[in-house]
N, CA, C and O atoms as CSV, one atom per row, in Angstrom:
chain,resi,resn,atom,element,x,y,z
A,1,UNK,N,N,-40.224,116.331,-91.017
A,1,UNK,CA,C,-39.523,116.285,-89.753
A,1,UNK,C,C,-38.290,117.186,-89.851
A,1,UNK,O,O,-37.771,117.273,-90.964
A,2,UNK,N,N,-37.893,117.689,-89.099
A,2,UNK,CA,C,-37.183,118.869,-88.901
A,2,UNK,C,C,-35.801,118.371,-87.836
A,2,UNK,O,O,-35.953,117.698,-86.816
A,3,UNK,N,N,-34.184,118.987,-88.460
A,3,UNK,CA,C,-33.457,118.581,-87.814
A,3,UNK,C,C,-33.135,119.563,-86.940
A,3,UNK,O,O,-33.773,120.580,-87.209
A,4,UNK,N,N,-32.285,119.718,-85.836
A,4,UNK,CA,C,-31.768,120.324,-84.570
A,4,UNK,C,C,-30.267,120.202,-84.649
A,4,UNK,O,O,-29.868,119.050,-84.482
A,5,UNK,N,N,-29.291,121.161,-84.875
A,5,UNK,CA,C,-28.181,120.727,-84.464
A,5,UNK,C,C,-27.423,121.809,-83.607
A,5,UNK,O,O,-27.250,123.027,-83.581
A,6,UNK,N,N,-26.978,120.371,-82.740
A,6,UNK,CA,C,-26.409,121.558,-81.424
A,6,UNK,C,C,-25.098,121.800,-81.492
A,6,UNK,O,O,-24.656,121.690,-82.636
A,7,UNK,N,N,-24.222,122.127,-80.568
A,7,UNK,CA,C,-22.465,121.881,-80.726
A,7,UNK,C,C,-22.387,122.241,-79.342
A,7,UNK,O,O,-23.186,123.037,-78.849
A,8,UNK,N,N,-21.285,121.591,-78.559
A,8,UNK,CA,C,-21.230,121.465,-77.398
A,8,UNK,C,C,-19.579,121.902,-77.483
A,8,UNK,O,O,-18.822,121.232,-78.185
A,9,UNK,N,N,-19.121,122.991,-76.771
A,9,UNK,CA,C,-17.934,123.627,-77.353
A,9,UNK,C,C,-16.958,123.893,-75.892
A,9,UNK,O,O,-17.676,124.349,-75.003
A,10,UNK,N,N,-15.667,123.731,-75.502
A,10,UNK,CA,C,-15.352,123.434,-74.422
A,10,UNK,C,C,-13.814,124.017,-74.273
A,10,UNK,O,O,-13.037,123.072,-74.406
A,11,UNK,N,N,-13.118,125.257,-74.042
A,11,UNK,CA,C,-11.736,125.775,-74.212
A,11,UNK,C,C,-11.160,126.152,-73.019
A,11,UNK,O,O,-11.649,127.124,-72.441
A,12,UNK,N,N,-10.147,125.534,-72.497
A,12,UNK,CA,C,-9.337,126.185,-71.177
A,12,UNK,C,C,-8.247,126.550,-71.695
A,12,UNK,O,O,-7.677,125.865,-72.544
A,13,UNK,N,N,-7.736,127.830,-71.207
A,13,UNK,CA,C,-6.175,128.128,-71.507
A,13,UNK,C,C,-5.454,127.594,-70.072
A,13,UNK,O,O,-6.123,127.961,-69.107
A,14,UNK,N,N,-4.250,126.815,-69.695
A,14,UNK,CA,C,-3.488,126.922,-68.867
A,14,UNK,C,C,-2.589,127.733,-68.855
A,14,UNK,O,O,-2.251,128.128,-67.739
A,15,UNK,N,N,-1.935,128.235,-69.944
A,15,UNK,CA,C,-0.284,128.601,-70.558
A,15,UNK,C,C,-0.112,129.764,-69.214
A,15,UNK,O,O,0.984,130.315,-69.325
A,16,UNK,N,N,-0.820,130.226,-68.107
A,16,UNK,CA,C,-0.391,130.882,-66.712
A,16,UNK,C,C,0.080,129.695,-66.241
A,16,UNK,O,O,1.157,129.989,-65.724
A,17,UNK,N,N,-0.122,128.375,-66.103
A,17,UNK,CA,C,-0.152,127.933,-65.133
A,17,UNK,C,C,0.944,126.386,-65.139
A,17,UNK,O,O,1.124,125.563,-64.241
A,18,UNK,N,N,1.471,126.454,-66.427
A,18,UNK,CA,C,2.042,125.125,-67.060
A,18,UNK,C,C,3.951,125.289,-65.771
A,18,UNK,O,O,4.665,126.278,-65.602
A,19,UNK,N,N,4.061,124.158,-65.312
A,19,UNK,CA,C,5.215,124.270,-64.779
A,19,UNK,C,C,5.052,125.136,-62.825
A,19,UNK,O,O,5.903,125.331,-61.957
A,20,UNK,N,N,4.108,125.314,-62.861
A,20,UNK,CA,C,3.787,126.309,-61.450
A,20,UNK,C,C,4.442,127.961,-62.030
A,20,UNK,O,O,4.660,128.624,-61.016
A,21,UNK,N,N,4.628,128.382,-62.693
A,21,UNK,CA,C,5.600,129.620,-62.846
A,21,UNK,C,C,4.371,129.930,-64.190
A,21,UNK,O,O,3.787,129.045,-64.816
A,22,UNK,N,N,4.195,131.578,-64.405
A,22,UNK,CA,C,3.485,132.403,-65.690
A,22,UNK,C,C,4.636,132.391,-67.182
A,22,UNK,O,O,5.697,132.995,-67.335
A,23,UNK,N,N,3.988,131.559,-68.006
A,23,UNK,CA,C,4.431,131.976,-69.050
A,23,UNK,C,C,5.575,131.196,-69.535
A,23,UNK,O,O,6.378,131.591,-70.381
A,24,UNK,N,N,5.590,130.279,-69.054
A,24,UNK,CA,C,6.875,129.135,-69.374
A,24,UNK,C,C,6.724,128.241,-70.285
A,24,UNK,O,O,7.608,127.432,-70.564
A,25,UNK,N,N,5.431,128.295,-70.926
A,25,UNK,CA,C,5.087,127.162,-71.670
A,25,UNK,C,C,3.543,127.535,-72.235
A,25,UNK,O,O,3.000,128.549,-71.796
A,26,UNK,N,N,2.883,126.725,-73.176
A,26,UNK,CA,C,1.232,126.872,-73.317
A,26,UNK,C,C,0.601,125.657,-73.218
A,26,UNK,O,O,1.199,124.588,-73.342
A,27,UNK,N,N,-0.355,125.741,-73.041
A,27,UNK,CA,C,-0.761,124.575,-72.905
A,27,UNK,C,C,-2.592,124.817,-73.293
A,27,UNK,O,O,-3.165,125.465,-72.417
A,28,UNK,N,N,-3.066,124.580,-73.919
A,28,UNK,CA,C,-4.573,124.793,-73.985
A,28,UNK,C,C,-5.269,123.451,-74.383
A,28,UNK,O,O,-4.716,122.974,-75.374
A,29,UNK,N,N,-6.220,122.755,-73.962
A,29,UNK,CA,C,-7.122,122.398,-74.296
A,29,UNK,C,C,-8.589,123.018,-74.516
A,29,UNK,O,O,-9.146,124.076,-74.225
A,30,UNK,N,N,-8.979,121.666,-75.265
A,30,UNK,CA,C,-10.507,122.625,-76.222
A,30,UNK,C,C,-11.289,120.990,-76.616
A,30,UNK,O,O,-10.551,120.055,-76.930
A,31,UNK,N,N,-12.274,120.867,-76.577
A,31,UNK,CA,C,-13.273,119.941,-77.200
A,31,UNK,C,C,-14.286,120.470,-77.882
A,31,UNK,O,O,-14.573,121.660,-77.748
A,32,UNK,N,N,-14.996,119.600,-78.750
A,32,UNK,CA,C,-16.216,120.093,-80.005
A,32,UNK,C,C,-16.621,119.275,-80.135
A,32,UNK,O,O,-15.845,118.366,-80.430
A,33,UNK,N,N,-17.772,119.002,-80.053
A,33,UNK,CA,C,-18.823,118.240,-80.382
A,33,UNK,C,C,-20.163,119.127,-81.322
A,33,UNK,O,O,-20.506,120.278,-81.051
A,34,UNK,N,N,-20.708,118.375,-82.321
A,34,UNK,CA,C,-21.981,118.365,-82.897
A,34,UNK,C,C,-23.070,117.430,-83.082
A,34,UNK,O,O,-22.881,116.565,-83.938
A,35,UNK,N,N,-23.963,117.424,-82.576
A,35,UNK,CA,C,-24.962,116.271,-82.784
A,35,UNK,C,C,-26.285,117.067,-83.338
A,35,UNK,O,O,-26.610,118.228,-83.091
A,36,UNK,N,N,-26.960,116.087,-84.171
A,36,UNK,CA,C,-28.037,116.325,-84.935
A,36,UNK,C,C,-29.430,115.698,-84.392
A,36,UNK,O,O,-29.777,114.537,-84.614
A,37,UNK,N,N,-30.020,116.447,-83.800
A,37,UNK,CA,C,-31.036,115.606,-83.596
A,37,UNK,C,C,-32.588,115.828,-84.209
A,37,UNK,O,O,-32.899,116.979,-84.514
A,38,UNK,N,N,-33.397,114.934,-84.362
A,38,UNK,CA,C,-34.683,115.374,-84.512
A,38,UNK,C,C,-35.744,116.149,-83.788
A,38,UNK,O,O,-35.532,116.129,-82.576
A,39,UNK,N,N,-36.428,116.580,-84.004
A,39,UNK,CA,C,-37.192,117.524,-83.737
A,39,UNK,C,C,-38.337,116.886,-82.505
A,39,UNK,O,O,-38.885,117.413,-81.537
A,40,UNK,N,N,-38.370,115.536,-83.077
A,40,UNK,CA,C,-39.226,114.526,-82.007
A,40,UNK,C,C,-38.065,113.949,-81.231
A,40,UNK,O,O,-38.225,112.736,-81.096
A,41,UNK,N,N,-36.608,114.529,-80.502
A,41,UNK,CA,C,-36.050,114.071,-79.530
A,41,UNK,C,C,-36.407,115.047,-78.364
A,41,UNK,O,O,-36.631,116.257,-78.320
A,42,UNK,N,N,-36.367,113.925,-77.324
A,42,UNK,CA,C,-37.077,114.563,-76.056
A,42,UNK,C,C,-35.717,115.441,-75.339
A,42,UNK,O,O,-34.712,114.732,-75.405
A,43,UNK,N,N,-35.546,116.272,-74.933
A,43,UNK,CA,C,-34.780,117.295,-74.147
A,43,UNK,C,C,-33.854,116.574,-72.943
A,43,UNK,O,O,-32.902,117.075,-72.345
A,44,UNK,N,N,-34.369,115.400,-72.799
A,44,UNK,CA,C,-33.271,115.232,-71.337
A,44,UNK,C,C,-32.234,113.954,-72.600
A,44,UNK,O,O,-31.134,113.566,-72.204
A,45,UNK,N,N,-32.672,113.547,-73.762
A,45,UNK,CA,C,-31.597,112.907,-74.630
A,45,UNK,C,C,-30.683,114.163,-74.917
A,45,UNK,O,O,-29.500,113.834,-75.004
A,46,UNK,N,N,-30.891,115.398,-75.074
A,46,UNK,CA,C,-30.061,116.352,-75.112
A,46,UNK,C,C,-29.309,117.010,-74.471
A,46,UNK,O,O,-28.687,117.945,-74.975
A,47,UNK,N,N,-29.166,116.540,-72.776
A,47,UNK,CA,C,-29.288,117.392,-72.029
A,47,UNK,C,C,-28.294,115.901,-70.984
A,47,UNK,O,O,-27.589,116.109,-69.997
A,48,UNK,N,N,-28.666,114.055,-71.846
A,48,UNK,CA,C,-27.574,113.900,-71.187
A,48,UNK,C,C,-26.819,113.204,-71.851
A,48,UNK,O,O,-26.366,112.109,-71.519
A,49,UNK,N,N,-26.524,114.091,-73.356
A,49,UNK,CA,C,-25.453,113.852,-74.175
A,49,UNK,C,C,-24.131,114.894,-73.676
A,49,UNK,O,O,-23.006,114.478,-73.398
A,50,UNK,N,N,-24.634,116.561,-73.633
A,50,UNK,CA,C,-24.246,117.187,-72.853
A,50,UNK,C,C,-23.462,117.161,-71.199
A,50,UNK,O,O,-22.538,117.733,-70.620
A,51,UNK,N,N,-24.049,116.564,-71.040
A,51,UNK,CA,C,-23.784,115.537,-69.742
A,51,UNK,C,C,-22.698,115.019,-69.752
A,51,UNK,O,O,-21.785,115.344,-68.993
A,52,UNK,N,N,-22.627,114.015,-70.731
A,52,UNK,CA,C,-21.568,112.694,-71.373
A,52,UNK,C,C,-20.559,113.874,-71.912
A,52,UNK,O,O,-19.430,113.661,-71.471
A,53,UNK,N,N,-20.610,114.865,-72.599
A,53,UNK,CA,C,-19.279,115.671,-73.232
A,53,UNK,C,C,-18.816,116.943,-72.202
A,53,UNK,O,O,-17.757,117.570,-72.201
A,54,UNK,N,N,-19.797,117.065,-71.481
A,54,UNK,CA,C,-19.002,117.662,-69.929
A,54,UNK,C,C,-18.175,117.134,-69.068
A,54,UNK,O,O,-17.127,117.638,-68.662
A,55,UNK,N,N,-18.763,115.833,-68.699
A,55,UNK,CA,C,-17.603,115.127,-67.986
A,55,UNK,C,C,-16.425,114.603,-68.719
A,55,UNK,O,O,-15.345,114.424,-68.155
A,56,UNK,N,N,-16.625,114.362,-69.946
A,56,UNK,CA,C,-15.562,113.970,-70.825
A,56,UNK,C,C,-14.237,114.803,-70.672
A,56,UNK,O,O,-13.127,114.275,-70.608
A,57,UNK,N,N,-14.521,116.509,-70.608
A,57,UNK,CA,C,-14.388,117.957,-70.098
A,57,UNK,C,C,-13.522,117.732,-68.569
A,57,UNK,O,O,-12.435,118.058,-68.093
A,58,UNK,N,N,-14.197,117.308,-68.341
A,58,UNK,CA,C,-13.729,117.516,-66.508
A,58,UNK,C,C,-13.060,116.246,-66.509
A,58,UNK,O,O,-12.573,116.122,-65.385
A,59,UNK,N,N,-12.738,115.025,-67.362
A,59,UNK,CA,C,-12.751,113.660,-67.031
A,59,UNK,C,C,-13.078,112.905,-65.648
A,59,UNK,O,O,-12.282,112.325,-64.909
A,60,UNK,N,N,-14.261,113.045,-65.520
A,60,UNK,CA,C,-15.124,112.336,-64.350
A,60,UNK,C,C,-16.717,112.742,-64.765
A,60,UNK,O,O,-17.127,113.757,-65.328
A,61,UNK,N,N,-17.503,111.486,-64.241
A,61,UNK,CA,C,-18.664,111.643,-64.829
A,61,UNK,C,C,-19.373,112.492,-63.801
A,61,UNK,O,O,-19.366,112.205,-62.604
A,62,UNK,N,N,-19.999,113.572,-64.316
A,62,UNK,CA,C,-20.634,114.820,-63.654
A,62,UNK,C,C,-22.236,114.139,-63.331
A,62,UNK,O,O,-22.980,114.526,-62.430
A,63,UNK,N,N,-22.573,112.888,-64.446
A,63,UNK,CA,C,-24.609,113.085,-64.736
A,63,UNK,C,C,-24.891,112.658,-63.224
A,63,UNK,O,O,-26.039,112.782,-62.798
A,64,UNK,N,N,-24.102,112.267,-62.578
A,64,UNK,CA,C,-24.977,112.339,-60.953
A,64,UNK,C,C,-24.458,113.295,-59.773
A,64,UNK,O,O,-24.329,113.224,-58.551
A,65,UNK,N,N,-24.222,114.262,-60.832
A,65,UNK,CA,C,-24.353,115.360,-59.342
A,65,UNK,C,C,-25.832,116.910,-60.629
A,65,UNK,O,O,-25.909,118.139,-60.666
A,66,UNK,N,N,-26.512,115.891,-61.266
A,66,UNK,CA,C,-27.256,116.675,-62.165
A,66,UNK,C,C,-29.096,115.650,-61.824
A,66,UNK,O,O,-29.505,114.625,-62.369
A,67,UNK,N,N,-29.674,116.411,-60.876
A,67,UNK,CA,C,-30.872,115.193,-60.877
A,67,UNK,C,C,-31.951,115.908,-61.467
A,67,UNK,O,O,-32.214,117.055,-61.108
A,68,UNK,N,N,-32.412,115.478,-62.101
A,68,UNK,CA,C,-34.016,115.456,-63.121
A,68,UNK,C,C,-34.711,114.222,-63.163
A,68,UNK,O,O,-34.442,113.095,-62.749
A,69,UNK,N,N,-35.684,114.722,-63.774
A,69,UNK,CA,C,-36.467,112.929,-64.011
A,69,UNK,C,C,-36.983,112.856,-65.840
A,69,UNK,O,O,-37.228,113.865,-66.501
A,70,UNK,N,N,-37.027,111.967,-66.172
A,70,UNK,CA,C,-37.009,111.793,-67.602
A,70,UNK,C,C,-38.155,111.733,-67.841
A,70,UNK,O,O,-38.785,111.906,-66.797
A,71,UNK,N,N,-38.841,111.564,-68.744
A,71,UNK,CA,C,-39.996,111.133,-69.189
A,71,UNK,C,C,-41.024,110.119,-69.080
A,71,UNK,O,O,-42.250,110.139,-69.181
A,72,UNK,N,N,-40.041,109.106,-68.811
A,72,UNK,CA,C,-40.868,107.391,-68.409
A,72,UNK,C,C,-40.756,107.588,-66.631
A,72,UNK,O,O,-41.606,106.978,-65.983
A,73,UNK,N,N,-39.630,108.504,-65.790
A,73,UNK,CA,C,-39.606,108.882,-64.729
A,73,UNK,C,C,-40.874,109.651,-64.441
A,73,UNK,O,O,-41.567,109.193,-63.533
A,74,UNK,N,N,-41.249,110.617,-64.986
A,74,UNK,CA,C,-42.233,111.708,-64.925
A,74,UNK,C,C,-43.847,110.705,-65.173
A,74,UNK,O,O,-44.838,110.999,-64.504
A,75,UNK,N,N,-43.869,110.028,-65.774
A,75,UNK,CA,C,-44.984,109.528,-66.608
A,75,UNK,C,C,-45.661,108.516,-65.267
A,75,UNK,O,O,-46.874,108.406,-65.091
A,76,UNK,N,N,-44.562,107.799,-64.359
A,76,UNK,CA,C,-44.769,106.890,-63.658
A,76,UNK,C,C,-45.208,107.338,-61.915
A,76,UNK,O,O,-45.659,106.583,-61.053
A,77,UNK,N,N,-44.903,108.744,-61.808
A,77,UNK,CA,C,-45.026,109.377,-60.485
A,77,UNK,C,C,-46.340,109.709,-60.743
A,77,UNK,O,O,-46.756,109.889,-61.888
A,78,UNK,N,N,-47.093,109.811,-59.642
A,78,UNK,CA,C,-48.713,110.254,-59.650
A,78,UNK,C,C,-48.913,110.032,-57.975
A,78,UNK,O,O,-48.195,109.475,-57.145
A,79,UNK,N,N,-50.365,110.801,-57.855
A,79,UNK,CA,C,-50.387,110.962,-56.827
A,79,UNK,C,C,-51.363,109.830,-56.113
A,79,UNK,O,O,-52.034,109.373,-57.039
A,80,UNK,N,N,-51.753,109.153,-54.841
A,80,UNK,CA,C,-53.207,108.694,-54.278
A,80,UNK,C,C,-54.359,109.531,-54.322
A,80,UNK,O,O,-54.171,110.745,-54.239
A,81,UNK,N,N,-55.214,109.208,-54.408
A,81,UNK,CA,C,-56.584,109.575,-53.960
A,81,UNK,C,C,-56.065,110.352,-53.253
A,81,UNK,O,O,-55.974,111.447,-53.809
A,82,UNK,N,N,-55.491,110.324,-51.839
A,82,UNK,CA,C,-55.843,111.167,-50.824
A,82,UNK,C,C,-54.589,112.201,-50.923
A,82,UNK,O,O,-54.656,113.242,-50.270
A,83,UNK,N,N,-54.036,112.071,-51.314
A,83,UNK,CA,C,-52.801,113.076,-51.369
A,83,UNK,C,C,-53.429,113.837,-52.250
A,83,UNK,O,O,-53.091,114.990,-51.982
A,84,UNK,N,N,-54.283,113.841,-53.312
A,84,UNK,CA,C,-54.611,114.604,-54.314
A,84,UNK,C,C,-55.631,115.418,-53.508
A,84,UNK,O,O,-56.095,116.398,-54.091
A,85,UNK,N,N,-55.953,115.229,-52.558
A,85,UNK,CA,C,-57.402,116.007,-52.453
A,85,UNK,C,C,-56.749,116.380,-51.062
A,85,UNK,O,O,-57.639,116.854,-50.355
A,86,UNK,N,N,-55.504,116.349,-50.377
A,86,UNK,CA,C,-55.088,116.881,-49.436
A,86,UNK,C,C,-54.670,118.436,-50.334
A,86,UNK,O,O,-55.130,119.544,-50.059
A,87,UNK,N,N,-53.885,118.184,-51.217
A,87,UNK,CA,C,-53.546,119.208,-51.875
A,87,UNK,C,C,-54.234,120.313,-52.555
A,87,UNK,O,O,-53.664,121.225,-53.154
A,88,UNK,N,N,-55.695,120.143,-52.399
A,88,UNK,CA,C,-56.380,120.358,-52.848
A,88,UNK,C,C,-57.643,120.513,-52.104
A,88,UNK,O,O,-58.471,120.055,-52.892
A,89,UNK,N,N,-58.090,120.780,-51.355
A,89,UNK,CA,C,-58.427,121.050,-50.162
A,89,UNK,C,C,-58.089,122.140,-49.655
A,89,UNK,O,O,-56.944,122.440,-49.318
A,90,UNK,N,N,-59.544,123.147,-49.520
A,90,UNK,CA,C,-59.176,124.594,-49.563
A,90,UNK,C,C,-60.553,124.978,-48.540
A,90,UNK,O,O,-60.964,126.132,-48.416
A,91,UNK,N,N,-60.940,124.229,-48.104
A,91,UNK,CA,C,-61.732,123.887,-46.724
A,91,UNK,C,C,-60.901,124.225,-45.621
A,91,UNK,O,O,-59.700,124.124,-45.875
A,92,UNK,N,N,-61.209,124.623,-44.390
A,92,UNK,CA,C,-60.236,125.395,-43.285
A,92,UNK,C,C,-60.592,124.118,-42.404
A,92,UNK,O,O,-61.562,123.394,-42.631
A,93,UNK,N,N,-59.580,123.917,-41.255
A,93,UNK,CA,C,-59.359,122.524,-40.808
A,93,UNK,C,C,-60.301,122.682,-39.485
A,93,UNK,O,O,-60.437,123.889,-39.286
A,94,UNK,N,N,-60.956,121.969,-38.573
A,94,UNK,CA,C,-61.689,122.274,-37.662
A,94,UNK,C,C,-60.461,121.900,-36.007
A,94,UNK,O,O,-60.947,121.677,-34.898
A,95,UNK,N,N,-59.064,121.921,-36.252
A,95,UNK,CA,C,-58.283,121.782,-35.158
A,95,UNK,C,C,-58.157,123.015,-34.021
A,95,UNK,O,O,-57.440,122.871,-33.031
């Protein structure tokens, strides 16, 4: 099994902007993160760890203005009988 490691890396300079006036002060923030993951982790565990250290970033949680569907999401959507063969249906309509 094979490891993955990512780093999630995050730097603003203010030092224009500290006080309303250029150059009066510095001010920078920066965050770092590394996580290790396995090779059998699925992409949206990666994607909403990322998530979790972005908003951390912005301090407000960003993961719901980010929509996907996960895996047990994906696994559970399917179509009817008839929706499948509407879509599929390449017969010309007699209207």
């Amino acid at each position: 099994m094979s490891n993955f490691k990512y780093e999630f890396r995050y730097a603003r300079d203010d030092s224009d902007w500290v006080d309303g006036t250029n150059h009066d002060g510095a001010k920078f923030t920066s965050a770092h993160k590394e996580v290790v993951y396995t090779d059998c982790t699925p992409w949206t565990t990666v994607l909403e760890d990322f998530l979790t250290f972005l908003g951390s970033c912005y301090g407000y949680d960003i993961s719901k203005q980010v929509e996907y569907k996960n895996i047990y999401e994906r696994a559970t959507t399917s179509f009817t009988e008839d929706d499948d063969w509407k879509d599929n249906d390449d017969t010309p309509s007699n209207s």
